[in-house]
C-alpha positions in Angstrom: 73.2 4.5 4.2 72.6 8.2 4.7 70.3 7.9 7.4 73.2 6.3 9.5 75.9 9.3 8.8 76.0 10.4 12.3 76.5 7.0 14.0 78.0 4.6 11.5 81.7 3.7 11.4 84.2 5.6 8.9 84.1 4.3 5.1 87.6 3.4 3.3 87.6 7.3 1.5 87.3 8.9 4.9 90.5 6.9 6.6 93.3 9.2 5.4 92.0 12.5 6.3 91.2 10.9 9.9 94.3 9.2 10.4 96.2 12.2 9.6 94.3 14.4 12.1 95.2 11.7 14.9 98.9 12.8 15.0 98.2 16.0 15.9 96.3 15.2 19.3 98.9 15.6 22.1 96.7 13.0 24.6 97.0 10.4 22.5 100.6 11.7 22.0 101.2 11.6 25.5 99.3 8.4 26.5 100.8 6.3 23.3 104.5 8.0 24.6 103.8 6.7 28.3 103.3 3.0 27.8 105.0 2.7 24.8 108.4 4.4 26.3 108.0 4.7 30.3 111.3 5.5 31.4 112.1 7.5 28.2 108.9 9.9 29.0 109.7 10.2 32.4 113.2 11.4 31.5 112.2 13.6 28.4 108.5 14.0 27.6 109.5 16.1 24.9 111.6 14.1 22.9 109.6 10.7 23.6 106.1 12.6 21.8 108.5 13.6 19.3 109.7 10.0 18.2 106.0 8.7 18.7 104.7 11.8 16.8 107.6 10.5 13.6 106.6 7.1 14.1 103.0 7.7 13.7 103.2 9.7 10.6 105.7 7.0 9.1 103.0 4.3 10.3 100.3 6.2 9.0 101.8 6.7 5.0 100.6 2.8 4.5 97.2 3.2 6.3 94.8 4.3 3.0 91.6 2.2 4.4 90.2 0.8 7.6 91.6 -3.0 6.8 94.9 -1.2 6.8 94.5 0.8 10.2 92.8 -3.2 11.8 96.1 -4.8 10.3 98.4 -2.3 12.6 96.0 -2.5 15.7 95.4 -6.6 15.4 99.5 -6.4 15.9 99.2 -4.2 18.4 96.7 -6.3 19.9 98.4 -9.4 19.8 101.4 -8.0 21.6 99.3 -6.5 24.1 97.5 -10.4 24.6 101.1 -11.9 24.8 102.3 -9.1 27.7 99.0 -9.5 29.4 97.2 -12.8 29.6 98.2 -16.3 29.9 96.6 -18.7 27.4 94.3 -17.5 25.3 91.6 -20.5 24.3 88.6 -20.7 21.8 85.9 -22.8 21.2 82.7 -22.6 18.5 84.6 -21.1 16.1 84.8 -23.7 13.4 81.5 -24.0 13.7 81.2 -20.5 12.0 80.7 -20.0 8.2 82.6 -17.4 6.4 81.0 -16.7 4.2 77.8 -16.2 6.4 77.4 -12.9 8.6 76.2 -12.8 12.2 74.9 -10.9 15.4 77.6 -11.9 18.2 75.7 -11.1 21.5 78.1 -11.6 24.2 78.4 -11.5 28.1 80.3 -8.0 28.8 83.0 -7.4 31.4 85.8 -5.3 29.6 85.0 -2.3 27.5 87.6 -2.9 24.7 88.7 -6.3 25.3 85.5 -8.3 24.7 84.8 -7.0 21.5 88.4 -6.6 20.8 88.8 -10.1 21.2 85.8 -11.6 19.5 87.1 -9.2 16.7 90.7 -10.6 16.9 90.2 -13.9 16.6 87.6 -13.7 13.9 90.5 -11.9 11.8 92.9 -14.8 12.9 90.6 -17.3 11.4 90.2 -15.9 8.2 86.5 -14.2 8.8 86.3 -10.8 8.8 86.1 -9.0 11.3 82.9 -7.2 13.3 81.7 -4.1 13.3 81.1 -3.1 17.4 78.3 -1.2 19.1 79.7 1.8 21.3 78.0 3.7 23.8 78.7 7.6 22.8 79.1 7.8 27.2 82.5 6.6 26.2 83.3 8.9 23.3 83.6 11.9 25.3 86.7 13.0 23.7 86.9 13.6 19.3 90.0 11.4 18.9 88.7 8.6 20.8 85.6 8.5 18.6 87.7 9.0 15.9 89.9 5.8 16.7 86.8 3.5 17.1 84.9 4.6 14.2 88.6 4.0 12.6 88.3 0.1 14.1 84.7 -0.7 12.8 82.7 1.0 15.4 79.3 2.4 15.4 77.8 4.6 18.0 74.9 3.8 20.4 73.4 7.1 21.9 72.4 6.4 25.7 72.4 10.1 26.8 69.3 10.7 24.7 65.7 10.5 26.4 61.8 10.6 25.5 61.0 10.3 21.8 64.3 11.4 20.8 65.8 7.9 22.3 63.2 5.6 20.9 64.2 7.2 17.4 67.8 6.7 18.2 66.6 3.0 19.0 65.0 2.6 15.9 67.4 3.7 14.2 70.1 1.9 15.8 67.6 -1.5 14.8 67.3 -0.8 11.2 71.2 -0.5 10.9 71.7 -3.7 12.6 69.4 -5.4 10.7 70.5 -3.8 7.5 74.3 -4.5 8.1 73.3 -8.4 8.9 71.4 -8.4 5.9 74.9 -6.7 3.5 76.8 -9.5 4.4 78.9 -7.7 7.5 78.8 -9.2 11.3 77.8 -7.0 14.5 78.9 -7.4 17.9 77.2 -6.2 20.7 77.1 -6.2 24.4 74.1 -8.7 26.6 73.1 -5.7 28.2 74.0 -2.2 28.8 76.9 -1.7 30.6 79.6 -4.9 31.8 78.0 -7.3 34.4 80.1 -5.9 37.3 78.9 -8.0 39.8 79.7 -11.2 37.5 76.3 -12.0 36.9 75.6 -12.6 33.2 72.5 -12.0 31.9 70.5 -10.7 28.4 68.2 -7.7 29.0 65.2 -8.3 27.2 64.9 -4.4 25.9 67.9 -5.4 23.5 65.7 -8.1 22.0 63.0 -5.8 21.7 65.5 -3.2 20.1 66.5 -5.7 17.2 62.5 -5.5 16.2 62.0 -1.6 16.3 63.6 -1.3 12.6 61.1 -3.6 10.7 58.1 -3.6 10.2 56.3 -5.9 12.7 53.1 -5.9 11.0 54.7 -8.4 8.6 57.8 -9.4 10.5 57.4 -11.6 13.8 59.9 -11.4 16.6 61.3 -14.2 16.1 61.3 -14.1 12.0 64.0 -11.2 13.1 65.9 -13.1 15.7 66.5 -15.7 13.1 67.1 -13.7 9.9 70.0 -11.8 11.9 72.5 -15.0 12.8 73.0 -14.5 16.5 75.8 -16.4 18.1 75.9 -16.2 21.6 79.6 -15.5 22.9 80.8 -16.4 26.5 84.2 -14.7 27.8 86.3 -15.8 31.1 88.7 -13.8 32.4 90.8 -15.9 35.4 91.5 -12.1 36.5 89.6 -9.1 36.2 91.9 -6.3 36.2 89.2 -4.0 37.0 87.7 -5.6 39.7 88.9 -3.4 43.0 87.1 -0.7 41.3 84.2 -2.6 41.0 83.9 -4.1 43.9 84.0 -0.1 45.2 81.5 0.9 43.5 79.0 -1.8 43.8 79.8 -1.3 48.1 79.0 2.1 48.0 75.6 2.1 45.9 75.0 -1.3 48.3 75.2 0.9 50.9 73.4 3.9 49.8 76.7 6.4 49.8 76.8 8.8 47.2 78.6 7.4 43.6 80.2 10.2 41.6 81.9 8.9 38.8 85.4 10.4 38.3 85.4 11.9 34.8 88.4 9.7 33.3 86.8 6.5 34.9 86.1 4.8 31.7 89.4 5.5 30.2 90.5 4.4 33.4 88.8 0.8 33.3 89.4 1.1 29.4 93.4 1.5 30.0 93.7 -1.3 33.0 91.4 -3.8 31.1 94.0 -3.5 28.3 97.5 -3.2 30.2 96.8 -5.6 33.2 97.4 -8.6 33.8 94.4 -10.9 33.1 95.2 -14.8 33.5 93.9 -17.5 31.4 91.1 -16.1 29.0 88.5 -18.1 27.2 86.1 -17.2 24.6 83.1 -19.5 23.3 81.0 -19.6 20.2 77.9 -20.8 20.8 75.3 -22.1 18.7 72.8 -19.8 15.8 70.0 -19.0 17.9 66.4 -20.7 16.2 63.6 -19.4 18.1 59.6 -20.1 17.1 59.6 -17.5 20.8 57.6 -14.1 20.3 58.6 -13.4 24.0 61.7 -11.2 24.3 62.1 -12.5 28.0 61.9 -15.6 26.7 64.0 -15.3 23.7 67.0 -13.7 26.3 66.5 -16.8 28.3 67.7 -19.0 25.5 71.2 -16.6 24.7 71.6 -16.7 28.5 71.1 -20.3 28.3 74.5 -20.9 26.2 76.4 -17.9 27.8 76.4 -19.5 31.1 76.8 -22.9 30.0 79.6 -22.3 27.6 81.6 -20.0 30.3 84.9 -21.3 31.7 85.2 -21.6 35.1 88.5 -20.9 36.2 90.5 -21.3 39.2 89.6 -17.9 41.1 86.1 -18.5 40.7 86.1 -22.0 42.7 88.3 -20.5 45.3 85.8 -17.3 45.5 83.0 -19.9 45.7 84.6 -21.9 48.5 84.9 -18.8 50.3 81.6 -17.7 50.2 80.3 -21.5 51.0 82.6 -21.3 53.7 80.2 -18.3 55.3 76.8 -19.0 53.6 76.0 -22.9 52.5 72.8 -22.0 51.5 74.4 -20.6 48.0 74.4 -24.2 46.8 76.2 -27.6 47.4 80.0 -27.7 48.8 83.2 -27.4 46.3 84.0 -30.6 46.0 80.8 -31.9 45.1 80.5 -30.3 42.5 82.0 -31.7 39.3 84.7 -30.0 37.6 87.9 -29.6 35.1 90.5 -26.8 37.2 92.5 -28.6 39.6 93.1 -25.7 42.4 96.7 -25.3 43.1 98.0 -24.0 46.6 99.7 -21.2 44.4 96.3 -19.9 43.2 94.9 -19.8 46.7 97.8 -18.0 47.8 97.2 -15.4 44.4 93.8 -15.2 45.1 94.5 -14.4 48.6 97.0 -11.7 47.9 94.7 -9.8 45.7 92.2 -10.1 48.1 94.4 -8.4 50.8 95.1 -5.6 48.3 91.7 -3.9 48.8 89.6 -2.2 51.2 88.3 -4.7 53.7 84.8 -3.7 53.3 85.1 -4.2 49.8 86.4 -7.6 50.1 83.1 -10.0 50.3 82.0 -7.9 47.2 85.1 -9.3 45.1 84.5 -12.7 46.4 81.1 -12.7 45.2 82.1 -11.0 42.0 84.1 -14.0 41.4 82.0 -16.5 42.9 79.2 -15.7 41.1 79.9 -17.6 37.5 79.6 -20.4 39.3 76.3 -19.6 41.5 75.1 -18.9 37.6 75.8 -22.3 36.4 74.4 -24.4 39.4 71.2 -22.1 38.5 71.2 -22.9 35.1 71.5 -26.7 36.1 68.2 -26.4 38.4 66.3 -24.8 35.6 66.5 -27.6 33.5 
């Protein structure tokens, strides 16, 4: 394990000194203060950090490894679900073993939440719970990294180039495959980055990644594949909480206008992913990928395959669909011959609608296709049969 010390997540000996360094950082302080007590910060910001700052350290006399510190944030976390989301529904996952470790590759399109919630549930059903790949683009601050190695995470260096990032890539394979191997499951993202425009799909490269850490002269692609477990895992959101922003951004690369990314724009999309209101939200287990494939294209065709299948259409994305028929009918045949389980209610048009309104005009066909787009996926899927 040494040759993992700079990118692994923190061991049970290392919790205490960790957790007791976290009270001492005034952002968190501050941001824990602001959503925790609103009106109290707004009225005293000095006494509200205070009581979180006691609170913290009282919380933090009970945390002595990380199961302890994932109890306290899977309560969190199920508060958070109640406040923000409607039902939350799950299918696959008595298909899983316990006992039996696995590579979750799922469709990405909420930094936290998707592995937050594949972790969550896991913990409610008795399995334990995953260890999550991190892009260090999102670390930029020492407490933040310290609060996801805390919660099982391991580090994924994308700002690294040249030789220096196929080492990192090699390095990041070998501790996948060697964690599968220990008995302890791995989520990752599909691809890099969350599918902004709603279009799921499995970038080969991360296929090829999973091979660099063996030793390919005796180990074929797809012995790997199918030595590491991988479940495919499809998430619907009714509501993307994020999507204004990324309908913005996708407009203004569209139309060649300069993107500069605000500083605090991933804790941004971090914090309204977690606090907003979301919908209905469905997660899916798929089945253990088997694979006699050497192609990696190939190979990412087949998780693909059961993400876009095993995805929940919801309301919003018929509604975005019928939209975008409305203006372009070669997209694929009319709503209503297409067969399907949400029954669209005059209320959800009106919703839909409304948030619609909300944002910059131009930027409005971009969040209808956002939306619409899970359902172009799936008609897609049927004609490649």
């Amino acid at each position: 394990m040494n040759n993992f010390e700079d990118i692994r997540p923190y061991h049970d000996d290392e919790v205490k000194n960790v957790v007791n360094k976290l009270h001492k950082e005034d952002e968190l302080i501050v941001g824990v203060a602001k959503y925790s007590y609103p009106k109290l910060f707004n009225i005293s910001p000095i006494i509200t950090k205070a009581l979180i700052r006691f609170f913290f350290k009282k919380k933090s006399k009970s945390i002595n490894k990380v199961s302890d510190f994932q109890k306290i944030i899977g309560l969190e976390f199920s508060k958070i679900l109640k406040k923000t989301c409607g039902k939350v529904t799950i299918s696959g996952l008595e298909k899983l073993d316990k006992n039996q470790s696995y590579l979750f590759i799922g469709n990405h399109r909420d930094i936290v939440m998707d592995p937050a919630l594949v972790s969550y549930l896991l913990y409610k059903a008795n399995h334990n719970t995953v260890e999550i790949a991190i892009g260090d683009n999102l670390l930029n601050k020492e407490y933040i990294s310290d609060l996801m190695r805390l919660n099982k995470s391991f580090i994924v260096k994308r700002s690294l180039s040249g030789r220096e990032k196929l080492l990192s890539l090699k390095k990041l394979s070998s501790y996948i495959n060697y964690k599968i191997k220990s008995g302890d499951s791995i989520w990752i993202a599909q691809k890099e980055g969350r599918a902004k425009d709603g279009i799921d799909y499995t970038d080969p490269a991360i296929i090829k990644m999973l091979q660099l850490g063996v030793d390919s002269k005796k180990i074929k692609l797809n012995e790997t594949i199918n030595s590491l477990n991988i479940i495919p895992v499809s998430i619907s959101y009714e509501l993307d909480p994020c999507d204004s922003m990324k309908a913005e951004e996708i407009y203004m690369k569209n139309n060649n206008i300069t993107f500069i990314k605000d500083k605090n724009a991933d804790q941004k999309s971090i914090s309204r992913g977690l606090l907003n209101f979301k919908g209905n939200i469905h997660v899916s287990f798929g089945d253990k990928i088997k694979t006699f494939k050497e192609d990696p294209k190939e190979i990412a065709k087949e998780i693909d395959k059961q993400i876009i299948n095993n995805y929940l259409l919801q309301a919003p994305n018929y509604i975005a669909y019928e939209k975008l028929h409305n203006r372009d009918s070669s997209i694929g045949p009319k709503l209503h011959d297409i067969e399907f389980e949400v029954k669209i209610k005059q209320k959800d048009r009106e919703s839909f609608n409304k948030r619609i309104s909300l944002i910059q005009e131009d930027h409005r066909p971009i969040l209808i296709k956002m939306y619409a787009n899970p359902v172009i996926n799936k008609l897609n899927q049927v004609n490649v049969k």
